[in-house]
N, C-alpha and C positions, 0 to 999 in steps of 0.2 A: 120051164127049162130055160137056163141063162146060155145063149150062145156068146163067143168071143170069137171075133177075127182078131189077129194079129198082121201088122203091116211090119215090116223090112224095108232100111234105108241102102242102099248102095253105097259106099262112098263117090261114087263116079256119078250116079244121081242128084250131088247137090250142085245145086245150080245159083245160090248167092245165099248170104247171111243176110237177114234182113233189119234193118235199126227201122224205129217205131219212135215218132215224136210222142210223148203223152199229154202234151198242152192238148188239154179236149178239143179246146179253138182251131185246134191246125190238123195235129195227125200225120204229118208227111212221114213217107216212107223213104229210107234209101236203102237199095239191094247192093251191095257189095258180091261180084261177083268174083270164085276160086282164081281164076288169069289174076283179077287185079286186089288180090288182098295182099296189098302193096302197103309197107308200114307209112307212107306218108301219104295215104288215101285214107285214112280212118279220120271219120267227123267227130269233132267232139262236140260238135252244135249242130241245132237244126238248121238245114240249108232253106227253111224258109221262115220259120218267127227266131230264129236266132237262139233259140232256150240252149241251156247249156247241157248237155246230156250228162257228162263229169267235167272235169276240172278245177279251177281254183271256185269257181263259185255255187259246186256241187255239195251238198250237207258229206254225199258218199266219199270214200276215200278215194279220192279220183288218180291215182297213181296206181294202186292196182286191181283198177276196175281196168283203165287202159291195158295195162301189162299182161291183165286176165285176157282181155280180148284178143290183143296182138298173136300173143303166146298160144292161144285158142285156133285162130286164123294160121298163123305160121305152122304149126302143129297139123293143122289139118289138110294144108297146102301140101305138107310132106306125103302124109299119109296119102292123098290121091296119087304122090306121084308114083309111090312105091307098089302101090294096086295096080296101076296102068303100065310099069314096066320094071318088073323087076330082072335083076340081072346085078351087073358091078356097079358102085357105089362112086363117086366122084374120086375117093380117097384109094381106090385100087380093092377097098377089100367087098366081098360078096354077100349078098343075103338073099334069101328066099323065102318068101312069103306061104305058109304054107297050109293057110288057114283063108278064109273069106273073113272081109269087115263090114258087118253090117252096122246100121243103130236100128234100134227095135221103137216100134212108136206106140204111143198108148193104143189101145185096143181100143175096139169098138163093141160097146155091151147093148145086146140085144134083148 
């Protein structure tokens, strides 16, 4: 008999995106955390062998690998706030959130 857990993300549970060097040689990590997923905080290089993760000297199309991720961060920047306090909008008008947001995470097969 095959068991399956299933896990559930909060949106209020995420606690930073995480960028991954992949120069075997180094590895650094840096956590970008929800408060500072600030558009002039995003590394396009590793803050310690220098490699370019995109940009002009990425094979990737580094315009919108960036734009993906901005938009990914910004996007999700909202969505916490609107989990943690819905009500009126900046703009006068209302919404109400009326549904829970999870992310569902790959299971665990037993």
């Amino acid at each position: 008999m095959t068991k399956e857990r299933r896990q559930f993300l909060s949106l209020d549970e995420i606690i930073a995106l995480r960028l991954e060097c992949c120069n075997p040689q180094c590895r650094t990590r840096v956590s970008l955390e929800p408060a500072r997923w600030d558009k002039d905080k995003l590394p396009s290089r590793c803050p310690s062998c220098g490699q370019t993760w995109w940009g002009a000297n990425s094979p990737e199309n580094s315009p919108s690998v960036e734009n993906a991720i901005r938009g990914f961060l910004d996007n999700m920047k909202k969505l916490v706030e609107i989990t943690k306090r819905p009500g009126r909008k900046e703009d006068g008008e209302f919404y109400c959130l009326k549904c829970d947001l999870t992310l569902e995470m790959k299971p665990d097969v037993e």
